[in-house]
C-alpha positions as CSV (number, residue, x, y, z in Angstrom):
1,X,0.0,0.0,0.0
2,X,2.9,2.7,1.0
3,X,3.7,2.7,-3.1
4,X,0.2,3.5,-4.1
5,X,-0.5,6.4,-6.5
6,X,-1.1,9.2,-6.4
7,X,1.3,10.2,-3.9
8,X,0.0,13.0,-1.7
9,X,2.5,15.2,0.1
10,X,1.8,18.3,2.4
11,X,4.2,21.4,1.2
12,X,4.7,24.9,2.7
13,X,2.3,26.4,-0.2
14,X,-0.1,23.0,1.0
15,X,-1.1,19.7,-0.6
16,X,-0.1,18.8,-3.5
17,X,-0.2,15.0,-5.5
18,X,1.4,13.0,-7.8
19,X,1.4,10.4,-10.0
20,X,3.2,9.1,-12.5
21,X,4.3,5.8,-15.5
22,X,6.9,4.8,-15.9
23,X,10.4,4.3,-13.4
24,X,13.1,6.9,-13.1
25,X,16.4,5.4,-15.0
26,X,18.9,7.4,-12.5
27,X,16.4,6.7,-9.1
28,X,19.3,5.1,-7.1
29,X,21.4,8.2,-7.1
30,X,18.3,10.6,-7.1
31,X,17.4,9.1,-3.5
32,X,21.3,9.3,-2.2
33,X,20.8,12.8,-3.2
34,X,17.6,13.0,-1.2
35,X,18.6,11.4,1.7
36,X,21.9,13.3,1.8
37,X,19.7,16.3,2.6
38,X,18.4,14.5,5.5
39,X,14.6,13.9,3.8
40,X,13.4,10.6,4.7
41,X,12.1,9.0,2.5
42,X,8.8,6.4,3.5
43,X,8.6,3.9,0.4
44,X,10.3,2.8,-2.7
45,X,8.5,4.7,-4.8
46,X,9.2,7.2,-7.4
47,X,6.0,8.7,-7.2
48,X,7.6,10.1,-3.8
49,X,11.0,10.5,-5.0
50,X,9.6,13.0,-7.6
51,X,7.7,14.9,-4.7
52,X,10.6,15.5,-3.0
53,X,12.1,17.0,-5.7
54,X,9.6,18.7,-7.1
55,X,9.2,20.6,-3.2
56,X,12.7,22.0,-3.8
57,X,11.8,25.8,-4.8
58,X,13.8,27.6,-7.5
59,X,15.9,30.6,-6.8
60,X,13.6,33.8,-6.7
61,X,10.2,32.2,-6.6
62,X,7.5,33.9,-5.3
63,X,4.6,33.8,-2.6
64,X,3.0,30.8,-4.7
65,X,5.0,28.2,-6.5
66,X,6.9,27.9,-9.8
67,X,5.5,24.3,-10.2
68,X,6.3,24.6,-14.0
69,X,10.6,25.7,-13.2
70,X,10.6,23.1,-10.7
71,X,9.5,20.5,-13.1
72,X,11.9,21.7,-15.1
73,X,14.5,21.7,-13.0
74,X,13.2,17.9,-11.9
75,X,13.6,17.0,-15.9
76,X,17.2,18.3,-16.1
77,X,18.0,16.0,-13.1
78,X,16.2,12.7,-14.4
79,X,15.8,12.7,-18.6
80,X,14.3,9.3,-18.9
81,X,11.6,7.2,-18.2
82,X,8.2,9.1,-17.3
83,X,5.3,10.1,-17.8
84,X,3.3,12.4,-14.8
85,X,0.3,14.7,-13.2
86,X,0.7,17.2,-10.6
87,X,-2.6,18.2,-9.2
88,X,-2.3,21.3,-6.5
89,X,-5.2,23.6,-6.3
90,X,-7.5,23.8,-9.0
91,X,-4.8,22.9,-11.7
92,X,-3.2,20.0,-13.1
93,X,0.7,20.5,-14.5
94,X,1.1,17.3,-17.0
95,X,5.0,16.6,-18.1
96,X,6.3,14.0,-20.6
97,X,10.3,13.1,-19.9
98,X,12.5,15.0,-22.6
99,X,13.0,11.4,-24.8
100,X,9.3,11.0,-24.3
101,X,9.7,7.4,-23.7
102,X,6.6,7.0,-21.7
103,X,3.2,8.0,-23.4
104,X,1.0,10.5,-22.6
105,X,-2.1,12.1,-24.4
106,X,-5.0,14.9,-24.1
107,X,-8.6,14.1,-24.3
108,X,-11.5,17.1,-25.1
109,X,-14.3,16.2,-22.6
110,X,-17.3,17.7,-25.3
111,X,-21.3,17.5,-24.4
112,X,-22.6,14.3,-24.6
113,X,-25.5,15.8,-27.8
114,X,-22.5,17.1,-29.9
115,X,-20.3,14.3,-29.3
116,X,-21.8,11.7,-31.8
117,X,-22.7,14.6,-34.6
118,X,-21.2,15.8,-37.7
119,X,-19.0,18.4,-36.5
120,X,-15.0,19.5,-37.0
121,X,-13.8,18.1,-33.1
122,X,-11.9,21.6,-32.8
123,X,-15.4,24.0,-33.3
124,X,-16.7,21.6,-30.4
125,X,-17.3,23.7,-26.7
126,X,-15.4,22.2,-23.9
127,X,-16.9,20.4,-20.9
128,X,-13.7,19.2,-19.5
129,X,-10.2,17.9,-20.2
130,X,-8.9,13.9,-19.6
131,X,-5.0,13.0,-19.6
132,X,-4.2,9.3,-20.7
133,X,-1.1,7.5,-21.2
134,X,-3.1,6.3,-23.8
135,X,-6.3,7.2,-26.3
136,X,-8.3,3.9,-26.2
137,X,-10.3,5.6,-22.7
138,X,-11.3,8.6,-24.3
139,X,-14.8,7.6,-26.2
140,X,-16.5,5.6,-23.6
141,X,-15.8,9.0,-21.4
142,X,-17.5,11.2,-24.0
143,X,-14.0,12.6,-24.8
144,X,-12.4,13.5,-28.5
145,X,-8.8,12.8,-28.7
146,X,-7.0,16.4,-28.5
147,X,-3.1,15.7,-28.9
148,X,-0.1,14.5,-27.3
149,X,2.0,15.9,-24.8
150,X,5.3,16.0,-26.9
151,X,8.2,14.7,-25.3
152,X,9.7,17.1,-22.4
153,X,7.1,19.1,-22.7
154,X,5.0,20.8,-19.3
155,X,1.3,21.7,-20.0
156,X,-1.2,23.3,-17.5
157,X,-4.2,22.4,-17.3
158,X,-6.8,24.0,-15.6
159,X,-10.5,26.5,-16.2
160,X,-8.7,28.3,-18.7
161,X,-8.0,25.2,-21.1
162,X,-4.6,23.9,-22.0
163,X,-1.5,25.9,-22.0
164,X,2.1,24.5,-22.7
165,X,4.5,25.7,-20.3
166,X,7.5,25.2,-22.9
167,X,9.5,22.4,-23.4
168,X,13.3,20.7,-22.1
169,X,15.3,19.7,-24.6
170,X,17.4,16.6,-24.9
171,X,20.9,16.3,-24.7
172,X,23.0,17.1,-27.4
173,X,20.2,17.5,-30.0
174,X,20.3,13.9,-29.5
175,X,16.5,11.9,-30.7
176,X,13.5,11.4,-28.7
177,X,13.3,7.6,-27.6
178,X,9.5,6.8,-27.8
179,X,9.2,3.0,-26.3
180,X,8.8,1.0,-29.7
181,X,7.1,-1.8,-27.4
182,X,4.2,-0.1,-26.8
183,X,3.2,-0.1,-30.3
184,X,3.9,-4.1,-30.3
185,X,2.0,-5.1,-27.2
186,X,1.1,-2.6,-24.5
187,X,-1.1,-0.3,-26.2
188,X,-4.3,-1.1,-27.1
189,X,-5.0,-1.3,-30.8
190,X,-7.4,1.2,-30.8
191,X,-5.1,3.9,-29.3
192,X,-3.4,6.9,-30.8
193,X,0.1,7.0,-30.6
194,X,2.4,9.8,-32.7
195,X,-0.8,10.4,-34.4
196,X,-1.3,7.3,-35.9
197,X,-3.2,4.0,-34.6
198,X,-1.7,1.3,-33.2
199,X,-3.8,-0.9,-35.2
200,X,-2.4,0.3,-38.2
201,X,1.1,-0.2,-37.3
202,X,0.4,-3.9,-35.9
203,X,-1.2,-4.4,-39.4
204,X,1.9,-3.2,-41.1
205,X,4.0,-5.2,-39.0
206,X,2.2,-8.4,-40.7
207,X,2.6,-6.9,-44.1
208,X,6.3,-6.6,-43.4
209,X,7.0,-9.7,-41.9
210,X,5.4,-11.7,-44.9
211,X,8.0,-10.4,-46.8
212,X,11.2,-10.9,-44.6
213,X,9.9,-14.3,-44.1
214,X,7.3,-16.0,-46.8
215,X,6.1,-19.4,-46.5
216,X,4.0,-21.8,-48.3
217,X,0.9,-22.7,-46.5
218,X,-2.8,-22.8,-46.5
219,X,-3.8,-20.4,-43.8
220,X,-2.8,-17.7,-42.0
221,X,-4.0,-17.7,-38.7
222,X,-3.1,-15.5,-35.2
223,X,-2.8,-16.2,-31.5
224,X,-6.1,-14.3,-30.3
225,X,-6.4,-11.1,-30.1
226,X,-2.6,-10.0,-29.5
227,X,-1.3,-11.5,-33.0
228,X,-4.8,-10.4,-34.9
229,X,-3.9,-7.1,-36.9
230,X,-0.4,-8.8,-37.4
231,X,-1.8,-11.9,-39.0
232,X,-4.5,-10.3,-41.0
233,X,-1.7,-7.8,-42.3
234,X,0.5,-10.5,-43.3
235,X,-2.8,-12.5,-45.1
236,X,-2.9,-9.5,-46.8
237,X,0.2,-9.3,-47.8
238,X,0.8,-12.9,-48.6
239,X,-2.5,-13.5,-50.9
240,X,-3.5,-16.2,-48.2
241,X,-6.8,-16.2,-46.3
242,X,-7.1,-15.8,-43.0
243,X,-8.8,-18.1,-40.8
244,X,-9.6,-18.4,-36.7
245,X,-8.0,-21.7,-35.7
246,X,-8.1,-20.5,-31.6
247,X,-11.3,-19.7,-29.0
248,X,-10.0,-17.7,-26.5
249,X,-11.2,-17.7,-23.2
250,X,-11.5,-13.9,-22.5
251,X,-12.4,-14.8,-18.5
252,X,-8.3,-15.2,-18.4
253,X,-6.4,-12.3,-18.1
254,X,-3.1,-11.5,-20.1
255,X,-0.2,-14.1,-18.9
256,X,2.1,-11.9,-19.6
257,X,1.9,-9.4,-16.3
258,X,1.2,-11.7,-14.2
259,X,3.9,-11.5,-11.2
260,X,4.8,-15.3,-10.8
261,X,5.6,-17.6,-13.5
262,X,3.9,-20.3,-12.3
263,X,0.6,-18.1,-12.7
264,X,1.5,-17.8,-16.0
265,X,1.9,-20.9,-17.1
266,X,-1.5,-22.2,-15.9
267,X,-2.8,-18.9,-17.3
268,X,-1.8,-20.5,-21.0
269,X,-3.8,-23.6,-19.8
270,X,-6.7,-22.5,-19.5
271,X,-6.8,-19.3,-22.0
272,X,-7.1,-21.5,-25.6
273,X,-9.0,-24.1,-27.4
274,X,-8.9,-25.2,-30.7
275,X,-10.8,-25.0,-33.3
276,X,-9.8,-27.9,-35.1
277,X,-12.1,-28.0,-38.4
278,X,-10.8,-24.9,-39.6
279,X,-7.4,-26.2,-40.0
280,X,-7.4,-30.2,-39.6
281,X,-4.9,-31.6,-42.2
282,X,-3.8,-28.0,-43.6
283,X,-0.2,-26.1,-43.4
284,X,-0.7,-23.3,-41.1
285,X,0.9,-19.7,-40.3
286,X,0.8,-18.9,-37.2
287,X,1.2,-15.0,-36.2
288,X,1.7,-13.4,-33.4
289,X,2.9,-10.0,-31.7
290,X,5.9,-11.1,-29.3
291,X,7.6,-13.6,-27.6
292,X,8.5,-12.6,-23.6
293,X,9.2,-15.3,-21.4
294,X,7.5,-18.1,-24.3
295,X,4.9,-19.3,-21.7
296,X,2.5,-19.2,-24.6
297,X,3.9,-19.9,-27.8
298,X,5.2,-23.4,-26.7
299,X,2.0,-24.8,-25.2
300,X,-0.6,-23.5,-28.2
301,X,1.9,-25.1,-30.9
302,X,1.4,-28.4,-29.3
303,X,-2.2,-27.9,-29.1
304,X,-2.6,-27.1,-32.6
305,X,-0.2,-30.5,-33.6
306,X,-2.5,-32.5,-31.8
307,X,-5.9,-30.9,-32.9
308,X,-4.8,-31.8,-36.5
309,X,-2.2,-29.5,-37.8
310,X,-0.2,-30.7,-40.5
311,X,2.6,-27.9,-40.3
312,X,2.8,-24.9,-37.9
313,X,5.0,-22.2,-38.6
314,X,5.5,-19.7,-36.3
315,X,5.9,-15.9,-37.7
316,X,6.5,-13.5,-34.4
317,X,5.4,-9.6,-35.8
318,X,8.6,-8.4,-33.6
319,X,12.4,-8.8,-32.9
320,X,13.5,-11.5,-30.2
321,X,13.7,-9.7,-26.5
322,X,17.4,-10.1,-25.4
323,X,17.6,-7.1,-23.0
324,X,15.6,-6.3,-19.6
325,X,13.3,-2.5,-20.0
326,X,14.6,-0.3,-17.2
327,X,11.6,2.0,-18.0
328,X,9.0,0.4,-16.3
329,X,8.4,-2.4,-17.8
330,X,7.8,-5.4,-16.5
331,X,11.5,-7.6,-18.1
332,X,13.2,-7.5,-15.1
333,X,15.9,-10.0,-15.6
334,X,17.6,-11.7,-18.5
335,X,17.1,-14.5,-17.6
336,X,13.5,-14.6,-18.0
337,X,13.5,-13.8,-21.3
338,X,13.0,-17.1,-23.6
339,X,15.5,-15.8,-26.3
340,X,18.6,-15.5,-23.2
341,X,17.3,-18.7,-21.6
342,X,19.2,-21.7,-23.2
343,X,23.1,-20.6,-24.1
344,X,23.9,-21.5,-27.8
345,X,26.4,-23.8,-26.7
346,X,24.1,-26.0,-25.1
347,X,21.8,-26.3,-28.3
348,X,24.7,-26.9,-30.0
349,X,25.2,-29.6,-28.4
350,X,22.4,-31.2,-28.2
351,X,21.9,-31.1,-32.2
352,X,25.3,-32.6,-32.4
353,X,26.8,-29.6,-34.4
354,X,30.2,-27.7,-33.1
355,X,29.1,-24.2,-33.4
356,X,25.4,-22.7,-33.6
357,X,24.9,-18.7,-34.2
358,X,23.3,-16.7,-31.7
359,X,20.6,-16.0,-34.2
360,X,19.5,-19.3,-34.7
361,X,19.0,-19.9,-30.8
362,X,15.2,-19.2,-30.8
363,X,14.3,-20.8,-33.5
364,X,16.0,-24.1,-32.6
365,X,14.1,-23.7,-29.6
366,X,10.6,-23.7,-30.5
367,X,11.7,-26.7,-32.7
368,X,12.1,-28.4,-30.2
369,X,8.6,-27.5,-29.0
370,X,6.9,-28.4,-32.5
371,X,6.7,-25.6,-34.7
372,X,8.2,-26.1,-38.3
373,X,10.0,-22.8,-38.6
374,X,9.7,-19.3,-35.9
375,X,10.9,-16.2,-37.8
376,X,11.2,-12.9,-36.3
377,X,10.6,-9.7,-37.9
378,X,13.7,-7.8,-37.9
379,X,14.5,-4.6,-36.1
380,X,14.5,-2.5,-39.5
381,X,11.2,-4.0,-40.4
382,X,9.9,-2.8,-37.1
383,X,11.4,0.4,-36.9
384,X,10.1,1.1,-40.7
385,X,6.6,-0.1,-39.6
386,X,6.6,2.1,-36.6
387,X,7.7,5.4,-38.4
388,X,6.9,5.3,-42.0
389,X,3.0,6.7,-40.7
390,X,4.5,9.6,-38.9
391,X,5.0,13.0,-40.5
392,X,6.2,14.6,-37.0
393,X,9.9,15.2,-36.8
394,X,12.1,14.6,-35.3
395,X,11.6,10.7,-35.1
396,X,13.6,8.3,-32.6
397,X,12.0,4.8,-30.6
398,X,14.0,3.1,-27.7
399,X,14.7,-0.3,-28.8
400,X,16.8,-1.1,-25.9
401,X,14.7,-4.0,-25.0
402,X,15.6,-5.6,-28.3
403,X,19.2,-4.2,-28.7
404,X,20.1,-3.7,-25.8
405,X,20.9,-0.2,-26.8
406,X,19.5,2.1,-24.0
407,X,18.9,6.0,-24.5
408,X,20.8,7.0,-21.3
409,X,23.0,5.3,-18.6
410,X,20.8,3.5,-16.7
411,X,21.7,3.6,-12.7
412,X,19.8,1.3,-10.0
């Protein structure tokens, strides 16, 4: 309970509350430099480590505070990863880290007898404002999608409408490092990211990934609902049809966050069945968007073999995750992730040969769990995906999770 958000903290100038996505890259030596000025510090969150920084008042402020220079100075002193509201008084100060690696959007709260009618969304009177890390919420709340918050940007929000408060640049001019995962798997597929829909980039990820890795087969088929704009992109793209081979039981939540492995597992258990006539006999292709710890792929490739399958190939709409996300994401260790867990020596091995590259390691693995061939779509075939739909510029996408190339130092 002590890391629950908001974070609510009493000031000099009164309460004030926080909350925030995402985890602060340099938080280890951002609480030394906290507790060095003899503030305690109640929890491990950095919802509280932000308030404590965020009550240091700059040089010259006046009677009331300069909430948008001290989140300034709070950006200069921790770049990367976040996304966060400040509510104190009757305003809310919203703030985007300057590589904008967390998301975060604006929604126009409209009347409820204009919002379903033929009018231009920016002639429409305001009832309200809504900030998201993400679009999807927006129309059940009788909200129109307004914009982004761009990356290090401040905005105020508050009876007046929305003002930005300026922006804090990056270092060196370098690019902003928008998390490329997010348009893979965390955001929903109806959300608005960079002004584009995440549907529409899943789709293109099939599309791409039929090309950097055909096949000859009689269906094209997804792992519900994660691989479905993937698979119908790369039907599409392939000239196959597309056909449901899995019932998902949607009572089961998503294996993937679930906090213990074990959990996981029996998640997989009971979250598919098949649907054998549609692909009894017949080649199929098999897409879907990732593969994390590979507590799903292996267990649904059997079930498909034994409902009938006469080939499964596995086609993964994403590159392999080598690397752990110190930005809040839930990869904590290497060693969790399926593409780290077998060393290629020991595959070697086992296939008899003296060398194996580090490339091949995956895919020999989910050989060995049934599937006929697992490709991977490349990191360029992502990264083109991701960006060829956005006209914004500068572009740049944190890939660390896949190349293990983070934007900044990282310090725990």
């Amino acid at each position: 309970m002590i890391n629950c958000q908001p974070f609510v903290v009493d000031s000099r100038h009164g309460k004030f509350a926080l909350a925030h996505n995402g985890e602060l890259v340099n938080a280890k030596s951002l609480r030394q430099k906290v507790l060095a000025d003899g503030v305690g510090l109640s929890s491990e969150s950095d919802s509280e480590l932000m308030t404590q920084l965020l009550c240091r008042a700059p040089d010259n402020e006046g009677v009331e505070p300069d909430w948008p220079t001290r989140i300034r100075n709070f950006m200069k002193m921790s770049l990367t990863a976040y996304s966060a509201l400040l509510l104190y008084k009757d305003r809310i100060y919203a703030f985007r880290d300057p590589y904008g690696n967390r998301p975060l959007c604006i929604g126009k709260l409209v009347p409820p007898d204009l919002f379903d009618g033929e009018h231009n969304d920016n002639d429409l009177p305001v009832d309200g404002w809504i900030l998201s890390s993400e679009s999807a919420p927006f129309y059940c709340m009788g909200a129109k999608y307004f914009r982004e918050v761009m990356p290090g940007e401040i905005v105020c929000v508050s009876r007046d409408g929305v003002k930005s408060c300026g922006q804090v640049p990056r270092l060196n001019g370098e690019l902003p490092a928008v998390c490329i995962f997010e348009y893979v798997y965390f955001a929903r597929p109806d959300s608005i990211l960079e002004n584009q829909m995440v549907y529409s980039v899943r789709r293109r990820c099939g599309m791409q990934l039929s090309i950097e890795a055909p096949q000859e087969a009689d269906i094209v088929s997804s792992v519900p609902e994660s691989g479905n704009a993937a698979a119908l992109g790369f039907a599409h793209q392939s000239g196959l049809p597309f056909v449901e081979i899995l019932a998902k039981n949607r009572y089961v939540g998503r294996t993937f966050i679930n906090p213990d492995n074990r959990l996981r597992k029996l998640g997989v258990a009971k979250k598919f069945g098949a649907l054998a006539d549609n692909f009894l006999g017949k080649r199929v292709i098999l897409v879907d968007d990732s593969i994390v710890r590979g507590n799903t792929l292996g267990p649904i490739v059997r079930l498909l073999r034994k409902a009938g399958a006469k080939e499964v190939h596995v086609r993964i709409a994403s590159p392999p995750l080598r690397h752990p996300c110190y930005m809040g994401i839930n990869i904590p260790t290497k060693e969790e992730l399926v593409a780290n867990s077998v060393k290629p020596s020991e595959l070697a091995a086992f296939f008899g040969l003296s060398f194996i590259d580090v490339a091949l390691v995956l895919t020999l693995m989910f050989l060995l769990l049934g599937a006929d061939t697992v490709v991977h779509l490349s990191v360029a075939g992502l990264t083109k995906s991701v960006e060829v739909g956005i006209n914004e510029k500068p572009i740049g996408h944190c890939t660390a999770c896949l190349t293990g190339i983070y934007p900044v130092a990282v310090d725990f």
